[in-house]
N, CA, C and O atoms as a GROMACS GRO file, in nm:
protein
  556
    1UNK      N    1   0.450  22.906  -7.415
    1UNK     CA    2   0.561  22.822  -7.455
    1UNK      C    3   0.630  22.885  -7.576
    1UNK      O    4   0.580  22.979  -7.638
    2UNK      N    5   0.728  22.837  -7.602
    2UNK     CA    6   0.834  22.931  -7.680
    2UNK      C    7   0.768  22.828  -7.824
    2UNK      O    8   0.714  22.719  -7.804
    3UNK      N    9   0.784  22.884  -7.956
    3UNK     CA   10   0.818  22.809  -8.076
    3UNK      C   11   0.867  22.655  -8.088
    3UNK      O   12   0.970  22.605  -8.045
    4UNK      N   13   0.778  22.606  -8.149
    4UNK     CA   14   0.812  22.431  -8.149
    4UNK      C   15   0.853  22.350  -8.061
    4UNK      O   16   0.923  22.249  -8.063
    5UNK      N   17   0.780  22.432  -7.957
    5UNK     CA   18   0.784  22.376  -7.793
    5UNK      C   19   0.746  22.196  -7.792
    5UNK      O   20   0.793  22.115  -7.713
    6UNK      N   21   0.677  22.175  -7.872
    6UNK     CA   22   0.659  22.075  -7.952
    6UNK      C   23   0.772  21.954  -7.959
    6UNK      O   24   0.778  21.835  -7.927
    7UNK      N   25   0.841  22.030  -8.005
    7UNK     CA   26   0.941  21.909  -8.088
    7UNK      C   27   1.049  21.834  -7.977
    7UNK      O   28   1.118  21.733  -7.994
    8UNK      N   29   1.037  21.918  -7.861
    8UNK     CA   30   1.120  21.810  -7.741
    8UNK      C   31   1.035  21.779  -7.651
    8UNK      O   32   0.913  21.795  -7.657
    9UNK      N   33   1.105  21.729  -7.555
    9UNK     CA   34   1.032  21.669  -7.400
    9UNK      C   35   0.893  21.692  -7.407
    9UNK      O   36   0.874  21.813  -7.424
   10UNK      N   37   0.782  21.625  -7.402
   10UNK     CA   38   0.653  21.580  -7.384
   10UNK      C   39   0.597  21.651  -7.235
   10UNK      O   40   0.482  21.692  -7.222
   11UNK      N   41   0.701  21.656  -7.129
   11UNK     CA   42   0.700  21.667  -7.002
   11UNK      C   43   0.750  21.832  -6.958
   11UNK      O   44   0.838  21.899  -7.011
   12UNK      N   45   0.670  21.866  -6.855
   12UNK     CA   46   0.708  21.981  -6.769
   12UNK      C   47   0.810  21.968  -6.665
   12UNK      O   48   0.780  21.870  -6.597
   13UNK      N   49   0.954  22.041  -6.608
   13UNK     CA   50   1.046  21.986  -6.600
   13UNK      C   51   1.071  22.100  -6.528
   13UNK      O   52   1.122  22.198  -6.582
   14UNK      N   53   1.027  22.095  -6.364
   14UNK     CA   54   1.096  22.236  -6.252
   14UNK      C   55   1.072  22.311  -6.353
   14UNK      O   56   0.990  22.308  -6.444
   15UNK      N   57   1.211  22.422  -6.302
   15UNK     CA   58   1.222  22.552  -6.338
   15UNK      C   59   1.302  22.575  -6.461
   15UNK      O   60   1.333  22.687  -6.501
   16UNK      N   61   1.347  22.423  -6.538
   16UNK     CA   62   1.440  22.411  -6.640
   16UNK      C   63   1.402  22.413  -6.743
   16UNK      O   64   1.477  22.407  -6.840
   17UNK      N   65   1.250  22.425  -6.752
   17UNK     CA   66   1.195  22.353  -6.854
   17UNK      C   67   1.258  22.492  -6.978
   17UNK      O   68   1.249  22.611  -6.948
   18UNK      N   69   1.314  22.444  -7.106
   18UNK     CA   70   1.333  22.579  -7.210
   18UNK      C   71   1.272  22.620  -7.267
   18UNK      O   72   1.292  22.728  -7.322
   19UNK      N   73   1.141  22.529  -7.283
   19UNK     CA   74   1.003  22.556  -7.370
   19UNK      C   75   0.924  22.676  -7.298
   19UNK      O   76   0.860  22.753  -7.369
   20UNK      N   77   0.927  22.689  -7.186
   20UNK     CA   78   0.876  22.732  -7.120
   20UNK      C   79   0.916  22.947  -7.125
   20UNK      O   80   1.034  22.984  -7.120
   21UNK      N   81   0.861  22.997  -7.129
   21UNK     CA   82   0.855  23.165  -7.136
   21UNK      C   83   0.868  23.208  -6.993
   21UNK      O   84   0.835  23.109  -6.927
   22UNK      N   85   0.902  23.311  -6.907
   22UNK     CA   86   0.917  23.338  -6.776
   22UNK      C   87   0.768  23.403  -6.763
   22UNK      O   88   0.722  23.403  -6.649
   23UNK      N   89   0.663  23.476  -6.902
   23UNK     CA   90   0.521  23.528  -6.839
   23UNK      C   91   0.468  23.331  -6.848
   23UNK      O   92   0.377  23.316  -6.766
   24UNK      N   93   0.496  23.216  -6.909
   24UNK     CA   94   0.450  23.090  -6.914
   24UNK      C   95   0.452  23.013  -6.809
   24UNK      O   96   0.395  22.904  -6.816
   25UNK      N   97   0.532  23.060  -6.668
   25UNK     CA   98   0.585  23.010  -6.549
   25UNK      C   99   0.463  23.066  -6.483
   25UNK      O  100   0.401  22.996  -6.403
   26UNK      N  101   0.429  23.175  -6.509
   26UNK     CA  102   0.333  23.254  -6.408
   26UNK      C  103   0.223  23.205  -6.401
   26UNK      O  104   0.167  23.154  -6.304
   27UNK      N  105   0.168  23.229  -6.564
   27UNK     CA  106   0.069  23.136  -6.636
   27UNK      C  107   0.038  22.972  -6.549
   27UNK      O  108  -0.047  22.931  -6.470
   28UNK      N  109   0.120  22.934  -6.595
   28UNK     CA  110   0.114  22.769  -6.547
   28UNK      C  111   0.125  22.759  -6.359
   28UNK      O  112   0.039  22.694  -6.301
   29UNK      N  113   0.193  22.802  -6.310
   29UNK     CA  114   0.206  22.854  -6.111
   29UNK      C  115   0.076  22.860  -6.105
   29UNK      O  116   0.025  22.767  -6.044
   30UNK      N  117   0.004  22.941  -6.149
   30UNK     CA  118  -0.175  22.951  -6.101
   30UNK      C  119  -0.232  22.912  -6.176
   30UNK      O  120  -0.314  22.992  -6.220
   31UNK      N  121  -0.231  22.754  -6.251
   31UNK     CA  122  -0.312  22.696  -6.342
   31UNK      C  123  -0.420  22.774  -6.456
   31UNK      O  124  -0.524  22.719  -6.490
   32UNK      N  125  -0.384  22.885  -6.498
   32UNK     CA  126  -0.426  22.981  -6.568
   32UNK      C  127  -0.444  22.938  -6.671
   32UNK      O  128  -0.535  22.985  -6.740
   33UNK      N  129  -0.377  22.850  -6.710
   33UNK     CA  130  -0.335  22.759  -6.890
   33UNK      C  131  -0.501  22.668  -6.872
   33UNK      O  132  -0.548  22.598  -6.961
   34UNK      N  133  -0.542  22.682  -6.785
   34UNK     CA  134  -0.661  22.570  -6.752
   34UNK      C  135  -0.799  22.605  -6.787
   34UNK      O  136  -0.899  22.540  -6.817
   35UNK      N  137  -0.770  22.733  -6.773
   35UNK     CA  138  -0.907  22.828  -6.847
   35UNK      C  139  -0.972  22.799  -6.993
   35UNK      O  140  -1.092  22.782  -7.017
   36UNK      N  141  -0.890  22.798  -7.061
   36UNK     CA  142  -0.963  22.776  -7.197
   36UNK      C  143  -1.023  22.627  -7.194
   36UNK      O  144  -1.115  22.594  -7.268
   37UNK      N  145  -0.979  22.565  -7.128
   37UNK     CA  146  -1.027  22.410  -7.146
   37UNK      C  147  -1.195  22.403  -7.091
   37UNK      O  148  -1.276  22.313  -7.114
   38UNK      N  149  -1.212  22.512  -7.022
   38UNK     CA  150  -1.366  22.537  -6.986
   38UNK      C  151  -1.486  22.562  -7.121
   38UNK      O  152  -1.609  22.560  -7.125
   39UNK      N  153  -1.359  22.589  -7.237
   39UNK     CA  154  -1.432  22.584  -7.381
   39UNK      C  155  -1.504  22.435  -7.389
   39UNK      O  156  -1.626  22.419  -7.381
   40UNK      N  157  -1.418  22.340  -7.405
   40UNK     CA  158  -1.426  22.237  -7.418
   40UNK      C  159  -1.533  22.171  -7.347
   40UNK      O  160  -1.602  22.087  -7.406
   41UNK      N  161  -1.549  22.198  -7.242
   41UNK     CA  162  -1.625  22.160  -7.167
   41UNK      C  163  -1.798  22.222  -7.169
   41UNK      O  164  -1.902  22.159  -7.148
   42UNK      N  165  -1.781  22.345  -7.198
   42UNK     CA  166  -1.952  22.394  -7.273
   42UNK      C  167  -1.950  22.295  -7.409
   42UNK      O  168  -2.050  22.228  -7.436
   43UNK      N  169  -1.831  22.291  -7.494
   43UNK     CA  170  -1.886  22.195  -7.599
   43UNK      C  171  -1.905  22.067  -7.589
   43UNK      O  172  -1.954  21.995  -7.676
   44UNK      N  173  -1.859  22.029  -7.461
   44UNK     CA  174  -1.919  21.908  -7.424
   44UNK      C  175  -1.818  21.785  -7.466
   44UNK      O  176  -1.845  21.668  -7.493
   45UNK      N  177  -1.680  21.861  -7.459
   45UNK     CA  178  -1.548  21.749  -7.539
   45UNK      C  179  -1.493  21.707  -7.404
   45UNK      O  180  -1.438  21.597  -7.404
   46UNK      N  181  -1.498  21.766  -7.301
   46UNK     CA  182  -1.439  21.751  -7.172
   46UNK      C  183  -1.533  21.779  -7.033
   46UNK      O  184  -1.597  21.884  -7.037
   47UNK      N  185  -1.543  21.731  -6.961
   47UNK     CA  186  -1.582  21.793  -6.837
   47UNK      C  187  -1.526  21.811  -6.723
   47UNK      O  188  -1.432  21.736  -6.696
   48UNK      N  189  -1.564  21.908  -6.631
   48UNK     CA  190  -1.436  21.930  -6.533
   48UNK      C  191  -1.404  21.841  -6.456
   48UNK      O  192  -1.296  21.876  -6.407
   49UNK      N  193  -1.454  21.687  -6.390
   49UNK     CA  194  -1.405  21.602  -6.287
   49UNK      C  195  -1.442  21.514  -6.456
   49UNK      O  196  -1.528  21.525  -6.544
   50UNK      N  197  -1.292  21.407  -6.425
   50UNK     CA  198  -1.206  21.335  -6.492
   50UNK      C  199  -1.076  21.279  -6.554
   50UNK      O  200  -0.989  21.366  -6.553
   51UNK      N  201  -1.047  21.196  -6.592
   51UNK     CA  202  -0.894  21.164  -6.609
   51UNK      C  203  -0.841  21.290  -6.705
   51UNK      O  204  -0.911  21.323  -6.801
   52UNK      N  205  -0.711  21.363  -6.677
   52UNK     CA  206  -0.658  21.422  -6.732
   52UNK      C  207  -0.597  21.412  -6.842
   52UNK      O  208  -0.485  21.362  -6.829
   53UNK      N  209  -0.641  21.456  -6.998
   53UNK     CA  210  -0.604  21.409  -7.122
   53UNK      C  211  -0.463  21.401  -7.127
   53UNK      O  212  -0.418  21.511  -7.094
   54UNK      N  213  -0.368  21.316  -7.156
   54UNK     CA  214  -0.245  21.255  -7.159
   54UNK      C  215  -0.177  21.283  -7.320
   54UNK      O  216  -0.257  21.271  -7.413
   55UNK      N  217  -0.008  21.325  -7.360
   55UNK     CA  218  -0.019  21.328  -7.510
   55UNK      C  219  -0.019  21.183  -7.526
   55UNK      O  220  -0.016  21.091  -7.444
   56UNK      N  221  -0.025  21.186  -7.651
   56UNK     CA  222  -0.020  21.049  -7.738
   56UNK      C  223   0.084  20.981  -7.708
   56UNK      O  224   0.069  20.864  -7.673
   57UNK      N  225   0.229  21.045  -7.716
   57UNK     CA  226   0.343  21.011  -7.678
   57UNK      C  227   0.324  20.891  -7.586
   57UNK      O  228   0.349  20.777  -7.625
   58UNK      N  229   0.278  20.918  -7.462
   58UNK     CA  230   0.248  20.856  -7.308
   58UNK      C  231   0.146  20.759  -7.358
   58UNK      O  232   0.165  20.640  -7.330
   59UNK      N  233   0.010  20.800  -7.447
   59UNK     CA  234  -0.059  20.694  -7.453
   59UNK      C  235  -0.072  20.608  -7.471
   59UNK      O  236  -0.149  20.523  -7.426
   60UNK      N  237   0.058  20.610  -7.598
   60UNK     CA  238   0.121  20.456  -7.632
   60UNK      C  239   0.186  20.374  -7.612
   60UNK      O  240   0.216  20.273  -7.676
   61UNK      N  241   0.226  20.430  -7.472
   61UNK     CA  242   0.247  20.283  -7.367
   61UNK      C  243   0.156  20.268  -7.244
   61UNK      O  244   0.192  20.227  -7.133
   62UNK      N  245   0.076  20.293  -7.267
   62UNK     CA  246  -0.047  20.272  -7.219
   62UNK      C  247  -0.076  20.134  -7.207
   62UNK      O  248  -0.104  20.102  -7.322
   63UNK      N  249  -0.089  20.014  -7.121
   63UNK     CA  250  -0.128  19.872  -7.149
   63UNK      C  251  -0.278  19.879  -7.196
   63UNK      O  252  -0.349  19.968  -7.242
   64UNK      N  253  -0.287  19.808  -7.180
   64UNK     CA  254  -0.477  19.722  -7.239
   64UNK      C  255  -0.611  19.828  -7.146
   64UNK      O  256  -0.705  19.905  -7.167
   65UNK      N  257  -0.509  19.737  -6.999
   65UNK     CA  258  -0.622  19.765  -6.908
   65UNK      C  259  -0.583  19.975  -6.850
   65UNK      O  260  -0.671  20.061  -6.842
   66UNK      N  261  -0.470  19.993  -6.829
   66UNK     CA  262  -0.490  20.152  -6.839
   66UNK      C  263  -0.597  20.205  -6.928
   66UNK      O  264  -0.693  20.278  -6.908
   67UNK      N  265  -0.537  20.127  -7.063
   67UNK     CA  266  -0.645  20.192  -7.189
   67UNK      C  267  -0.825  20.215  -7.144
   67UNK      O  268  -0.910  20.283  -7.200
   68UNK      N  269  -0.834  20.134  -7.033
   68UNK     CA  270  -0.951  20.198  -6.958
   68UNK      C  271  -1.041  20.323  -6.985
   68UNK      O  272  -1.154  20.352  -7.026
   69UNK      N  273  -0.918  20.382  -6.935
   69UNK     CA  274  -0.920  20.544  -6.828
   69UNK      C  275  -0.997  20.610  -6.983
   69UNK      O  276  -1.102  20.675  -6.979
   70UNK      N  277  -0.930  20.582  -7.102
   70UNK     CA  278  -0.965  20.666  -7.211
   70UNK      C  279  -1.104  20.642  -7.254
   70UNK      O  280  -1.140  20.720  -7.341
   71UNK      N  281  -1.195  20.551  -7.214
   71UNK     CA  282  -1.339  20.553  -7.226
   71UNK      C  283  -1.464  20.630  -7.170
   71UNK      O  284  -1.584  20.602  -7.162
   72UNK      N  285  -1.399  20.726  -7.138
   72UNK     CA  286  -1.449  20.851  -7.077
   72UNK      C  287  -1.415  20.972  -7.099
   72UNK      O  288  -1.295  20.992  -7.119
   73UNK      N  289  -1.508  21.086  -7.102
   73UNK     CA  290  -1.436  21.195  -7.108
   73UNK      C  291  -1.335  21.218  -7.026
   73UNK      O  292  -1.315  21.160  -6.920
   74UNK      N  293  -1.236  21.348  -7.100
   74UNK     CA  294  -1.113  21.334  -6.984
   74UNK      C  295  -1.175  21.478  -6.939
   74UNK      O  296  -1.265  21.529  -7.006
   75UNK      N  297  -1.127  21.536  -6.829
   75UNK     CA  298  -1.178  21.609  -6.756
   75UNK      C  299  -1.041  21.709  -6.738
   75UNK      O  300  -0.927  21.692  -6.780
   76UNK      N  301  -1.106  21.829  -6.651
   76UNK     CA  302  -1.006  21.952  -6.634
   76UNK      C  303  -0.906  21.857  -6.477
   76UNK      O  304  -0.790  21.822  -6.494
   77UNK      N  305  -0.957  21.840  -6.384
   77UNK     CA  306  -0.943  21.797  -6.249
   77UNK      C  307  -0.961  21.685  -6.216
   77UNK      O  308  -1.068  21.636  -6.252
   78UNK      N  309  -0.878  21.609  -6.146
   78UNK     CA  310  -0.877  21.451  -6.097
   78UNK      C  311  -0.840  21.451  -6.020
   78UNK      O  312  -0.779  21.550  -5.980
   79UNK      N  313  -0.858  21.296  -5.920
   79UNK     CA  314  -0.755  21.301  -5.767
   79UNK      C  315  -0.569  21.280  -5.861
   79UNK      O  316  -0.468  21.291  -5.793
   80UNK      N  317  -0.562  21.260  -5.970
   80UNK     CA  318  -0.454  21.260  -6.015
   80UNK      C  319  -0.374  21.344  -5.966
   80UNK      O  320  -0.273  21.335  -5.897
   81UNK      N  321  -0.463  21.476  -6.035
   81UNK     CA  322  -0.467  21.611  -6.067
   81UNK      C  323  -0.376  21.645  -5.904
   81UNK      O  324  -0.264  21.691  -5.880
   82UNK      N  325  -0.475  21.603  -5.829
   82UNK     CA  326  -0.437  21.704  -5.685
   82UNK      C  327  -0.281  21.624  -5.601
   82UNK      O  328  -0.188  21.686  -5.551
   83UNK      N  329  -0.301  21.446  -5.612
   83UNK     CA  330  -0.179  21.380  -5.626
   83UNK      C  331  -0.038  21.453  -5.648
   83UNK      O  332   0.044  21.451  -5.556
   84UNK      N  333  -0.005  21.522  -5.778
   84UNK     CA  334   0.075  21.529  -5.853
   84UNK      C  335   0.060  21.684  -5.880
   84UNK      O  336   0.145  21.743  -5.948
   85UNK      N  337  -0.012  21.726  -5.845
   85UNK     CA  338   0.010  21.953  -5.828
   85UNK      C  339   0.173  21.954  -5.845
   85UNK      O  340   0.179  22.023  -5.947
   86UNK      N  341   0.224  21.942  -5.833
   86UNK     CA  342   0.379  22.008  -5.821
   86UNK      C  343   0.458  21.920  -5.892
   86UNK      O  344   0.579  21.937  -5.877
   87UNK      N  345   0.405  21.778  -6.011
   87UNK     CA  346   0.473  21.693  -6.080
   87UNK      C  347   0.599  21.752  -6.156
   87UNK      O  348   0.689  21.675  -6.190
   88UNK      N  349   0.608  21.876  -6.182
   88UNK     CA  350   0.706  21.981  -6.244
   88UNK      C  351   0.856  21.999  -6.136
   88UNK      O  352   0.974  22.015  -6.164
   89UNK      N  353   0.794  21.990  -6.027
   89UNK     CA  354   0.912  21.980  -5.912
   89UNK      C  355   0.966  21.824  -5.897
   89UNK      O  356   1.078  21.781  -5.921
   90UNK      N  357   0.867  21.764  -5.855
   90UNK     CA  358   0.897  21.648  -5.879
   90UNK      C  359   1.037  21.602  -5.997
   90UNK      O  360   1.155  21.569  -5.983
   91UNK      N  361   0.956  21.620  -6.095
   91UNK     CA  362   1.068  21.584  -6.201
   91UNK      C  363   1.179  21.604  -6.218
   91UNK      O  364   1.266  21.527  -6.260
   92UNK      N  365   1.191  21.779  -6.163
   92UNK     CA  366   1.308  21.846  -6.137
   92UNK      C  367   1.416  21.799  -6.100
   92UNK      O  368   1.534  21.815  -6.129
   93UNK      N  369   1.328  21.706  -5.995
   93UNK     CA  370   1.434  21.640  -5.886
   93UNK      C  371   1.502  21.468  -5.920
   93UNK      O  372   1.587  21.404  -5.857
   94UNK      N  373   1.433  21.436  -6.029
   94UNK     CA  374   1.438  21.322  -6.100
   94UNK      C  375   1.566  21.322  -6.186
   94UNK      O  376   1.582  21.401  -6.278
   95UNK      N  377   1.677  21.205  -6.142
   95UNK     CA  378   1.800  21.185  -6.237
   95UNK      C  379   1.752  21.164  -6.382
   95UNK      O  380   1.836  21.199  -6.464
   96UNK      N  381   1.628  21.112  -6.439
   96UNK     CA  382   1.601  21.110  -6.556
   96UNK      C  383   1.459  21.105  -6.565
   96UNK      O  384   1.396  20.999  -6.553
   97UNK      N  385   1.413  21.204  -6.583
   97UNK     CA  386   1.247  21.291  -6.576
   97UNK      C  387   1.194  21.182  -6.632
   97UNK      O  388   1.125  21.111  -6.559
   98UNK      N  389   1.210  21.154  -6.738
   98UNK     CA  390   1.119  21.072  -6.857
   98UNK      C  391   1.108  20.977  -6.817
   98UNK      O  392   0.989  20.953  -6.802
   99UNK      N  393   1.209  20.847  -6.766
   99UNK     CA  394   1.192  20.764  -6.707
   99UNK      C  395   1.102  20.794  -6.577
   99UNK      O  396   1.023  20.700  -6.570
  100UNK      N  397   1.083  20.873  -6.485
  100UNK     CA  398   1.040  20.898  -6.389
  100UNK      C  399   0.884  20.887  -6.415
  100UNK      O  400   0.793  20.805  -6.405
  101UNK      N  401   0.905  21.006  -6.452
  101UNK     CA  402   0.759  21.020  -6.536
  101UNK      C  403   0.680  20.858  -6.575
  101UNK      O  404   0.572  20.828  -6.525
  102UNK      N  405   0.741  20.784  -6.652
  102UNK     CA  406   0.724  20.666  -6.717
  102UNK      C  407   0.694  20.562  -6.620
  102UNK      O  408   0.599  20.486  -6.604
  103UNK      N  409   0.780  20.577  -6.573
  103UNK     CA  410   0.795  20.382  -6.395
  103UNK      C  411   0.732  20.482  -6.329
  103UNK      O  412   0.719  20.397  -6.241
  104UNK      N  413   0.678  20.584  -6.281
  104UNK     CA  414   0.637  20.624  -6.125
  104UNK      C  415   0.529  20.674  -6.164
  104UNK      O  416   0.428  20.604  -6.173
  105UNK      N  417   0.530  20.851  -6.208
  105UNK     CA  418   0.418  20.924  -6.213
  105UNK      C  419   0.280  20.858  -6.285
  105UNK      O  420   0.164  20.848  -6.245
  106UNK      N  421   0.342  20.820  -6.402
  106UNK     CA  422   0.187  20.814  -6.465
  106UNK      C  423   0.132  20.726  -6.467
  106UNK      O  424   0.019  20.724  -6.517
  107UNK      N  425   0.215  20.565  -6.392
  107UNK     CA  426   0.139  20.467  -6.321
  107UNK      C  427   0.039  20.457  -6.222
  107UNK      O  428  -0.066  20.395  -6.207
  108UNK      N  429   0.102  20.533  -6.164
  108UNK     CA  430   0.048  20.574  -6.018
  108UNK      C  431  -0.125  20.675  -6.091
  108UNK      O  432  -0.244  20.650  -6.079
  109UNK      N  433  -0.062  20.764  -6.150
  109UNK     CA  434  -0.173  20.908  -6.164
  109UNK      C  435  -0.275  20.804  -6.242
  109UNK      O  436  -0.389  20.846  -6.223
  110UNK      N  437  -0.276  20.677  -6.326
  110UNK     CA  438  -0.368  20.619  -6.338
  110UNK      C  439  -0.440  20.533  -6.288
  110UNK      O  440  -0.552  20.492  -6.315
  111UNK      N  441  -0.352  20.503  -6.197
  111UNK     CA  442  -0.440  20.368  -6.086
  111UNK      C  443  -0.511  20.448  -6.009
  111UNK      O  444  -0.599  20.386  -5.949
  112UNK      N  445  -0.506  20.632  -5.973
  112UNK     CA  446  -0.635  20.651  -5.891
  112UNK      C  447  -0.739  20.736  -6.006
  112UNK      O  448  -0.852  20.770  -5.973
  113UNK      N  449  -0.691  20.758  -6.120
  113UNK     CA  450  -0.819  20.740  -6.240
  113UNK      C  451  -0.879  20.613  -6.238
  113UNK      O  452  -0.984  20.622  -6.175
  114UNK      N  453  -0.860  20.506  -6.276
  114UNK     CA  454  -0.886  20.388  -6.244
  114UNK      C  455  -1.014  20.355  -6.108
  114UNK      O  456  -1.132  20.324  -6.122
  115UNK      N  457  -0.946  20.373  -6.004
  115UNK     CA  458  -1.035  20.372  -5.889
  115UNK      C  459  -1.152  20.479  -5.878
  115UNK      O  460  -1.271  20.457  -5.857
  116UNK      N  461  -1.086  20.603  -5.898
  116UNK     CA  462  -1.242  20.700  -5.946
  116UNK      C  463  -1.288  20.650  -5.991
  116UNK      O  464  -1.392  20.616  -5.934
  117UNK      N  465  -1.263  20.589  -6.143
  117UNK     CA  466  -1.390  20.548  -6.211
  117UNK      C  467  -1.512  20.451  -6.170
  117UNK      O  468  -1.634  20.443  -6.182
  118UNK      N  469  -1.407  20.387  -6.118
  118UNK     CA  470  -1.464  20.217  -6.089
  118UNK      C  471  -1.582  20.259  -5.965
  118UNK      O  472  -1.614  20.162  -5.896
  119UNK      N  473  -1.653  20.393  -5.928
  119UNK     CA  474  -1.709  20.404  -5.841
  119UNK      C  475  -1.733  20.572  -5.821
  119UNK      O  476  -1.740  20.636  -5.717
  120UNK      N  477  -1.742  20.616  -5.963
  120UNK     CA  478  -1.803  20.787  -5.958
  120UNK      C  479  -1.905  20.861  -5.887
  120UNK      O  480  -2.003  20.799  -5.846
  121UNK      N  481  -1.897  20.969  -5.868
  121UNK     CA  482  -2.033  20.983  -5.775
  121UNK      C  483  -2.036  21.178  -5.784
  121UNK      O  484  -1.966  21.250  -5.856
  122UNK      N  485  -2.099  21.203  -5.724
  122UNK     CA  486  -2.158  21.342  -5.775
  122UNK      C  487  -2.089  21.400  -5.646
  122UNK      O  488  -2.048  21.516  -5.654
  123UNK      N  489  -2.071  21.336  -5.535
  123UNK     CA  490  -1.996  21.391  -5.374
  123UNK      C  491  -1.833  21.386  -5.416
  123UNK      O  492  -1.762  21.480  -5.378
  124UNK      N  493  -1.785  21.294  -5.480
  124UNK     CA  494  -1.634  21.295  -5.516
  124UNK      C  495  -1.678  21.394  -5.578
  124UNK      O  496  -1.694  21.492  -5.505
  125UNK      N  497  -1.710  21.414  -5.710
  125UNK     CA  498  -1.692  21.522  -5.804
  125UNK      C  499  -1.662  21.672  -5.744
  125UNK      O  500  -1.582  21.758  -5.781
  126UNK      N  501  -1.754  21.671  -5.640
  126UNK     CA  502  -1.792  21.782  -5.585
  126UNK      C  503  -1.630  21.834  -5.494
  126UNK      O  504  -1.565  21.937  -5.478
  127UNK      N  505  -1.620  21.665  -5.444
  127UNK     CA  506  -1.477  21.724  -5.331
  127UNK      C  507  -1.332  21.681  -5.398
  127UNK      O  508  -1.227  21.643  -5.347
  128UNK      N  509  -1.362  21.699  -5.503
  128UNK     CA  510  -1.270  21.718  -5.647
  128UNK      C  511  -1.266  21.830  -5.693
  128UNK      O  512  -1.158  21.866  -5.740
  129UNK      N  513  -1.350  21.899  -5.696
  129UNK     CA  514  -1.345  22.028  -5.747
  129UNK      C  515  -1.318  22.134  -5.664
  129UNK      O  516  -1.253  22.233  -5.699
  130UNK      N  517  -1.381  22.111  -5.521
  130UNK     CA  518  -1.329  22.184  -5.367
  130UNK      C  519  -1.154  22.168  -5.356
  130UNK      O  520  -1.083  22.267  -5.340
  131UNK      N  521  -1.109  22.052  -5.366
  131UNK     CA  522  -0.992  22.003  -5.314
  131UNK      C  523  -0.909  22.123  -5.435
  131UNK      O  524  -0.841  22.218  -5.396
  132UNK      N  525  -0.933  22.090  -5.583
  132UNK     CA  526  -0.867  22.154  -5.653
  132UNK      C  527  -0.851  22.281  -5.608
  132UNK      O  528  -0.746  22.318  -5.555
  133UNK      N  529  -0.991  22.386  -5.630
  133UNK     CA  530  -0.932  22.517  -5.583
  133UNK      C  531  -0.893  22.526  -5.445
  133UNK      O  532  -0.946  22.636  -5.431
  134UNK      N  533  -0.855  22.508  -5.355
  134UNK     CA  534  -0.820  22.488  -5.221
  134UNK      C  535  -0.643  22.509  -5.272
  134UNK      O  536  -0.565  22.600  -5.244
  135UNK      N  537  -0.624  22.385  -5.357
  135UNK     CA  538  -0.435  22.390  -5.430
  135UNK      C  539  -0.427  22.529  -5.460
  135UNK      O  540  -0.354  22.602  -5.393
  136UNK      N  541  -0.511  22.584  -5.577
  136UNK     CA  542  -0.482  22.675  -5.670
  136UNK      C  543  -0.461  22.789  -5.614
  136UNK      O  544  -0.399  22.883  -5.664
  137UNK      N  545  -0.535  22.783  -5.464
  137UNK     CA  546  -0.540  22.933  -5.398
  137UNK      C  547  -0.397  22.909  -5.272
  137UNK      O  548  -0.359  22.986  -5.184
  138UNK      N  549  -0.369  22.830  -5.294
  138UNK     CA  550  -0.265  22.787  -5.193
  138UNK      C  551  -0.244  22.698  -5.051
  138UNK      O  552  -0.150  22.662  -4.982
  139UNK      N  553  -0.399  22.684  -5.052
  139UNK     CA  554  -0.395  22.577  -4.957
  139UNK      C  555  -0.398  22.428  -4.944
  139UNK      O  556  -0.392  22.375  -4.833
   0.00000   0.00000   0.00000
């Protein structure tokens, strides 16, 4: 991401995004940006099947009961995760991303965090983590 990539849009946005670097497109296309978060996860801050950490921005409209999802580690991969692979296109296509983002995507991407939770299991995990690389490699 370019310098104080920070200071606008919260959100990934198609091919428009300005924050974004053309080697940062490549990067992010093959979830490459996802690697280091495997740090996190030997330290035991994240693990790979779980809700996908959200900024703050988003969190704080978060209701009560979403506020759920955050009583758990958040994880690299979710059915969110596989839901919403291409949320960047998506948006693209959105008359006003943020709103979009806001009423659609991240309602939705939490009601099936939500339902994972409410019924975890070591076979989801497993065809959570299959399903993911299956995306990443293109299928």
């Amino acid at each position: 991401m370019r310098p104080n990539a920070d200071k606008g849009s919260q959100i990934t946005i198609g091919n428009r995004d300005p924050r974004i670097t053309r080697t940062g497109y490549f990067i992010r296309r093959f979830k490459l940006d996802e690697f280091p978060q495997f740090i996190n996860v030997i330290k035991g801050d994240m693990s790979i099947v779980g809700p996908r950490p959200e900024v703050p921005f988003y969190v704080e409209k978060y209701t009560e009961t979403q506020r759920q999802i955050l009583v758990v580690k958040p994880g690299i991969t979710d059915y969110a995760s596989l839901a919403y692979f291409n949320e960047n296109e998506i948006l693209a296509k959105a008359a006003d991303p943020q709103k979009a983002y806001l009423e659609q995507i991240m309602p939705a991407k939490i009601e099936l965090n939500q339902r994972y939770l409410s019924d975890p299991s070591l076979f989801k995990d497993l065809k959570i983590i299959w399903l993911t690389a299956l995306k990443i490699v293109g299928f």
